[in-house]
C-alpha positions in Angstrom: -8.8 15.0 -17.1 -9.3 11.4 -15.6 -11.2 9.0 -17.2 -10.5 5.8 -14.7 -13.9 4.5 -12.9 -13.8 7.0 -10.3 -13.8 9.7 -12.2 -16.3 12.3 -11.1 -15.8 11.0 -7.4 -14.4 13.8 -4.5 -12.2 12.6 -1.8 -10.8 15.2 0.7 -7.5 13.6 2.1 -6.9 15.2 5.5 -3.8 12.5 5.9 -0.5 12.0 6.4 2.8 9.7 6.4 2.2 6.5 4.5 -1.3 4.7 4.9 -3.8 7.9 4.1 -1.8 9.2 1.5 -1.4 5.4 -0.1 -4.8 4.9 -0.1 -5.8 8.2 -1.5 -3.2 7.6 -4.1 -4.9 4.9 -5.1 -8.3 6.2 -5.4 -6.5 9.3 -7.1 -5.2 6.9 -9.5 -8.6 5.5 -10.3 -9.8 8.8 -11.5 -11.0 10.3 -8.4 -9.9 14.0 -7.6 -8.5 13.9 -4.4 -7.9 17.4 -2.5 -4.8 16.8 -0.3 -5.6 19.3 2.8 -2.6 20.4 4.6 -1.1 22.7 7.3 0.8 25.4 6.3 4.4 23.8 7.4 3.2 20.7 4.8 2.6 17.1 5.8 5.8 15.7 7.9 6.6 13.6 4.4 7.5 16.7 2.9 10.1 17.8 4.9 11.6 14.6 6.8 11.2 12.3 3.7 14.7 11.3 2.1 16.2 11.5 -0.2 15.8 15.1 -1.3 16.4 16.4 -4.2 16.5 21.0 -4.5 14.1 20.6 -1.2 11.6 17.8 -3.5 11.2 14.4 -0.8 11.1 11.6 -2.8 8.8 10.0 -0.2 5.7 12.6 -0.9 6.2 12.6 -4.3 6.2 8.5 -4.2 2.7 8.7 -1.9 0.7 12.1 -3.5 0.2 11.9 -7.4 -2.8 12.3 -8.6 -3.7 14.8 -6.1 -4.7 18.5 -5.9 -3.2 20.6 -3.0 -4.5 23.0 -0.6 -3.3 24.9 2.5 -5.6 24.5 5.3 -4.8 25.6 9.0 -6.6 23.5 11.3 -5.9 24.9 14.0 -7.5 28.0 13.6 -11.4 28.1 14.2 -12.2 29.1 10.5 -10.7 26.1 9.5 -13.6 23.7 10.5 -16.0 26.1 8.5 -13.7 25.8 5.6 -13.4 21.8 5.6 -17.4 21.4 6.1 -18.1 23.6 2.9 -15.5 21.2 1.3 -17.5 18.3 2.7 -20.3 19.8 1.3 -19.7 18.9 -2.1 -17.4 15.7 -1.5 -18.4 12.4 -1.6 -15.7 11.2 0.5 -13.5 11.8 3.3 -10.4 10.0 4.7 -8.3 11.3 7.8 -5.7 9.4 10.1 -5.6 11.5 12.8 -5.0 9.8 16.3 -8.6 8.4 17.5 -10.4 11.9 19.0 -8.5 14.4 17.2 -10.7 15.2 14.3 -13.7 15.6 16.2 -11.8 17.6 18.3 -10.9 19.6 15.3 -14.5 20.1 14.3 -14.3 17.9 11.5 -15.1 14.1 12.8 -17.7 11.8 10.9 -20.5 13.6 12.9 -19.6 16.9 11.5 -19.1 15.8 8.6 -22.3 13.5 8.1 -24.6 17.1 9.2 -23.6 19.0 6.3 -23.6 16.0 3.9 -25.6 12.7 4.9 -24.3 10.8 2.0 -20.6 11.2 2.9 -18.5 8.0 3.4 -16.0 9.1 6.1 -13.2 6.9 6.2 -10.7 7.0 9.7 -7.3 5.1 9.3 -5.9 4.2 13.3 -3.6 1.9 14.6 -5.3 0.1 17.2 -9.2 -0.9 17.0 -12.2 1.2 18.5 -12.5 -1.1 22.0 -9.7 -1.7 24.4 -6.7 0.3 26.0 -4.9 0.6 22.7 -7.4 2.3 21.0 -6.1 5.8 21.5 -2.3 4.6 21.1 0.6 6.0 18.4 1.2 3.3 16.5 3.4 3.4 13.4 4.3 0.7 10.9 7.4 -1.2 12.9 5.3 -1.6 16.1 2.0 -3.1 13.5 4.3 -5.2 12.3 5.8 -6.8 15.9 2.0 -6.4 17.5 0.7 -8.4 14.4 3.1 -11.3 14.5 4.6 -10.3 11.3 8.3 -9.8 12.7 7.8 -13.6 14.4 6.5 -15.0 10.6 9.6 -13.4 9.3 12.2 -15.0 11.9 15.1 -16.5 11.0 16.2 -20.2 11.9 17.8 -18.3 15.2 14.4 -17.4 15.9 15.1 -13.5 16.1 12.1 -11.7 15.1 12.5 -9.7 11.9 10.6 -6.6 10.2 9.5 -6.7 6.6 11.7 -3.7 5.6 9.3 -1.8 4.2 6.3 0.5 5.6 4.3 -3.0 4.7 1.4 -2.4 7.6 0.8 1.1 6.5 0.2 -0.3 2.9 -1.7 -2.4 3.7 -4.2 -0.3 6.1 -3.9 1.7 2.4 -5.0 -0.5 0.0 -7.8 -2.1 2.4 -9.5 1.6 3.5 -9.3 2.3 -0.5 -11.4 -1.3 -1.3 -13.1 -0.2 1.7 -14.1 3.3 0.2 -14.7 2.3 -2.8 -17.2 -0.7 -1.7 -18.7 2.4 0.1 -19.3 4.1 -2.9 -20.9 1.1 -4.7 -23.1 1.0 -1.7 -23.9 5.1 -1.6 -24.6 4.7 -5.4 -27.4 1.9 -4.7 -28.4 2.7 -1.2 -28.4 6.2 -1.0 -26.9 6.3 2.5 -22.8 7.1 3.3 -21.4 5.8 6.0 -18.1 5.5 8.6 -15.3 3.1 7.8 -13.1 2.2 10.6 -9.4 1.0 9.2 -7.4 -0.3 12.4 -3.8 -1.2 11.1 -3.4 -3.7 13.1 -6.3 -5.0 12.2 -6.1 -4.8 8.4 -2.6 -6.5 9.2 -3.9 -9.3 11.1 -6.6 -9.9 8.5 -4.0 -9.8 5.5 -1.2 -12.0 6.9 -3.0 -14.9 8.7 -4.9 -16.7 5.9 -1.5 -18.4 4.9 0.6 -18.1 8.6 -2.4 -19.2 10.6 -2.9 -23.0 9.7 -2.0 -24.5 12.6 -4.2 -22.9 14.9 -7.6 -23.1 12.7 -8.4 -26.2 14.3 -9.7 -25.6 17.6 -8.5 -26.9 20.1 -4.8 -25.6 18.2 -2.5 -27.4 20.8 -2.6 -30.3 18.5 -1.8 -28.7 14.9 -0.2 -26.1 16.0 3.8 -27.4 15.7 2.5 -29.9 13.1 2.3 -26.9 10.3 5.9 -26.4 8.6 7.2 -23.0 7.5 8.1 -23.7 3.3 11.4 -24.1 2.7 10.9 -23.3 -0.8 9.8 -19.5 -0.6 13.6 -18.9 0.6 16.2 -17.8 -3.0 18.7 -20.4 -4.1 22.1 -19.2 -4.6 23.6 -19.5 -8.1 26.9 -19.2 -9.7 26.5 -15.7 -10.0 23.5 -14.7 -8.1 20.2 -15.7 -7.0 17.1 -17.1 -8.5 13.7 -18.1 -7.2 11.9 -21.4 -7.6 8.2 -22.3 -6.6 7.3 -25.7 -7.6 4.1 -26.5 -5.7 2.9 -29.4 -7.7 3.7 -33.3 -7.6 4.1 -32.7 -11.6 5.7 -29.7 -11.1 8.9 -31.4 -8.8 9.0 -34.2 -10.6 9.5 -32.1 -14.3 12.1 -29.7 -12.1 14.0 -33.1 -11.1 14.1 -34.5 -14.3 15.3 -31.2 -15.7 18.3 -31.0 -13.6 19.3 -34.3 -14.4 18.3 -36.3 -11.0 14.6 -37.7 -11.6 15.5 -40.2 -9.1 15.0 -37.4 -6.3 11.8 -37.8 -6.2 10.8 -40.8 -8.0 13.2 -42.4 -5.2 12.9 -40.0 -2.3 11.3 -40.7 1.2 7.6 -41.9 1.0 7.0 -39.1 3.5 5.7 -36.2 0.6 7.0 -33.4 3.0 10.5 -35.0 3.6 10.8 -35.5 -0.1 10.2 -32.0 -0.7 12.6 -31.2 1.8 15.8 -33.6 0.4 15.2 -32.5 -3.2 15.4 -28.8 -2.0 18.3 -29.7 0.0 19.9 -31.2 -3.1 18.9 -28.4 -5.2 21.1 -26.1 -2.9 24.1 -27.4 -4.0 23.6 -27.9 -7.3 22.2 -24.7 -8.4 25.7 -23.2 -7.1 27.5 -25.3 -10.9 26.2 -22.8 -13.2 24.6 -19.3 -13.6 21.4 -17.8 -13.2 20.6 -17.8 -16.5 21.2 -21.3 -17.2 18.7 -22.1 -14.8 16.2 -20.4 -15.4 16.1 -21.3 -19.0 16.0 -25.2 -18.3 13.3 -24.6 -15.7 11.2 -22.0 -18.0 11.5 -24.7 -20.4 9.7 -27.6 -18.5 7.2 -25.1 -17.1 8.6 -25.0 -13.3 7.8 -21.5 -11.6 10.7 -19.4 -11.6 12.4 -15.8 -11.5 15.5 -13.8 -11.4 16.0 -12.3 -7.7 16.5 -8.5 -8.7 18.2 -5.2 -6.8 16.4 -2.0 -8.1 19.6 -1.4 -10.6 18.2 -4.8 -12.4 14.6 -4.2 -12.0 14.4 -0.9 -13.7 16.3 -2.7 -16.6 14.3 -6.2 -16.9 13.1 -6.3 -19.9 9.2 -7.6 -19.3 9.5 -4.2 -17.0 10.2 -2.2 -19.9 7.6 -4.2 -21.9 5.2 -3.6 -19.5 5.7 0.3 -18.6 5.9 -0.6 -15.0 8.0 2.6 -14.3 7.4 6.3 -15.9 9.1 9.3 -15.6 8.1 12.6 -15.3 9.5 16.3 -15.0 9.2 17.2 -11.4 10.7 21.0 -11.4 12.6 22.2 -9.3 13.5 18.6 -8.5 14.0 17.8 -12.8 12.9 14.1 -14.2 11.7 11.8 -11.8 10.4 7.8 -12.1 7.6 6.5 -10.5 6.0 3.4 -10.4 2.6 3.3 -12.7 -0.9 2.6 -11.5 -1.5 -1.7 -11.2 -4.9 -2.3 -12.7 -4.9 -2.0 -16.2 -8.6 -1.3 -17.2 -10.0 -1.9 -20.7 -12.8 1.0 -20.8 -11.5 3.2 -17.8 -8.1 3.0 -18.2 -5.7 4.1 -14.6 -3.2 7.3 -15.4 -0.9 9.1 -13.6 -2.9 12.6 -14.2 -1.5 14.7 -12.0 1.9 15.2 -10.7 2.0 15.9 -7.1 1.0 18.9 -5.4 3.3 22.0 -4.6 2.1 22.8 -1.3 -0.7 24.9 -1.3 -0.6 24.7 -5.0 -4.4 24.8 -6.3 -6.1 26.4 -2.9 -7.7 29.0 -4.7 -8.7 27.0 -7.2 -10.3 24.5 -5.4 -11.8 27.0 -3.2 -13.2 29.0 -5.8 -14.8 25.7 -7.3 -16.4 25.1 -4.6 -18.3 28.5 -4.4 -15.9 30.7 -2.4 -16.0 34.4 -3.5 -12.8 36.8 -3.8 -13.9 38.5 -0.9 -13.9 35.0 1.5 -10.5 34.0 0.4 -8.8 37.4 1.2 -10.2 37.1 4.1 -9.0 33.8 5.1 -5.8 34.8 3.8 -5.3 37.6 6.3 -6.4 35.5 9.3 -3.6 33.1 7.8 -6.4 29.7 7.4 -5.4 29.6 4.1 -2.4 30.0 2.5 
């Protein structure tokens, strides 16, 4: 059984890919028992994800713990009846359907909100709810070139570069679930559900400008908006035999690192200009960090209290041993796929403590229990069976 803070909480996940499933994860996670709907072919993750292992995707598994699985076939009319007796008896419900398609389907917020008032209907799209875009595909690359995240990533050629990772779908994750879950809070004292609107692009926008946008706060921007420099100290420093990371941000904190490495006179003798001295005792630190390993380093820094870490591959990660220490990874017995690792839950929660609870679904795996929870007879589900709605 859960026991996070969301225990007790019903999410129906009509979702697929990355950004639904992440952020049901997440409220699975937290205690919540999500029921992952799906058609009877499975969500695209489970059968173009890869790698594969005995016909297991690493890429659902990685998206769907903590979630129960049912076989729903929307496209039959039944279907819609099927989903609003769910709704019935959830208090939430997240679908990322392209803009129109759910109600389409008979199962928008307005459905929804007629057979249950208090539900909090959450819709994950890629473009906003006003302009041409709004009824667009959008997937994670084009979030990420439409945001101006590819540009903020450009090398010194300029060349705009994606963040290799599904980063805009995690992102329209993790805000829909602090979204939902602000939701609930306000269900819980208000009485009233409500319809949460996640555009990716504009959960993307929101999450990468505070930092990226300096130069054009000031209005009009044409005057700050070359004077804002990109940090040159974000970038890892080559060693002897690797890479490290270093992150002084601090007058104290350069002038302890340059004392450290044996040349206090870089900045107690550099430029007046703070930025340019910044810049010529990073430059310096470029060559010297290349006279001795990793490890030397970053026990001299750790030792004057300089920010600083190893630059890890997965084959070191999984090994580090404040990993270890702190459980970061489990494994798990997965059959027919056999042990598995997964990363664990982030918050760590004194009274209501975040679990991994339930492995992920089979597909179709508890649709008759779910069904029957929720008040369906024998009779109803060998019916729905034989007009194939259910699986």
């Amino acid at each position: 059984m859960a026991d996070g803070p969301l225990a007790g909480v019903r999410v129906l996940d009509l979702t697929a890919v990355i950004s639904g499933p992440f952020c049901t994860m997440l409220l699975g996670d937290l205690g919540a028992d999500v029921i992952k709907i799906e058609p009877p072919e499975g969500e695209p993750m489970r059968n173009i994800g890869r790698p594969m292992k005995n016909g297991v995707s690493a890429p659902f598994l990685n998206f769907n713990r903590n979630k129960r699985g049912i076989v729903v076939d929307m496209k039959k009319d039944q279907a819609r009846d099927v989903v609003r007796r769910l709704g019935v008896r959830a208090d939430v419900m997240v679908e990322n359907y392209r803009p129109g398609v759910a109600d389409r389907l008979g199962v928008g917020y307005g459905d929804m909100r007629r057979v249950n008032p208090k539900i909090i209907y959450c819709s994950v799209s890629g473009f906003g709810p006003k302009g041409r875009l709004t009824n667009a595909p959008a997937y994670d690359p084009v979030i990420q070139g439409y945001s101006g995240m590819a540009t903020i990533q450009a090398g010194k050629d300029g060349h705009p570069t994606s963040v290799r990772m599904a980063l805009a779908d995690k992102v329209a994750g993790l805000t829909a679930a602090l979204s939902i879950t602000s939701a609930l809070h306000a269900a819980r004292n208000r009485g009233v559900g409500q319809y949460i609107r996640v555009p990716m692009l504009d959960a993307m926008i929101a999450f990468i400008a505070n930092d990226t946008f300096y130069g054009y706060t000031f209005l009009p921007e044409n005057e700050f908006k070359d004077r804002v420099p990109r940090s040159a100290g974000l970038d890892p420093f080559q060693t002897k035999d690797g890479w490290i990371t270093l992150a002084p941000f601090t007058d104290a904190q350069y002038e302890r690192l340059c004392a450290a490495v044996d040349h206090p006179e870089w900045w107690a003798d550099g430029p007046q200009d703070r930025l340019e001295r910044v810049r010529a005792v990073l430059r310096n630190l470029g060559q010297l960090l290349k006279q001795h390993e990793s490890s030397h380093w970053l026990s001299l820094l750790a030792d004057v209290d300089v920010p600083c870490g190893p630059v890890h591959n997965y084959d070191t990660l999984v090994n580090d041993e404040e990993i270890i220490a702190n459980e970061i990874f489990r494994s798990y017995e997965y059959p027919p796929a056999g042990t598995v690792r997964t990363v664990s839950p982030a918050p760590r929660f004194s009274e209501t403590p975040t679990k991994i609870w339930r492995m992920p679904p089979k597909l179709g795996e508890h649709t008759s229990e779910v069904l029957r929870e929720l008040g369906f007879d024998a009779q109803e589900l060998e019916d729905l069976r034989a007009a194939k709605v259910i699986n």
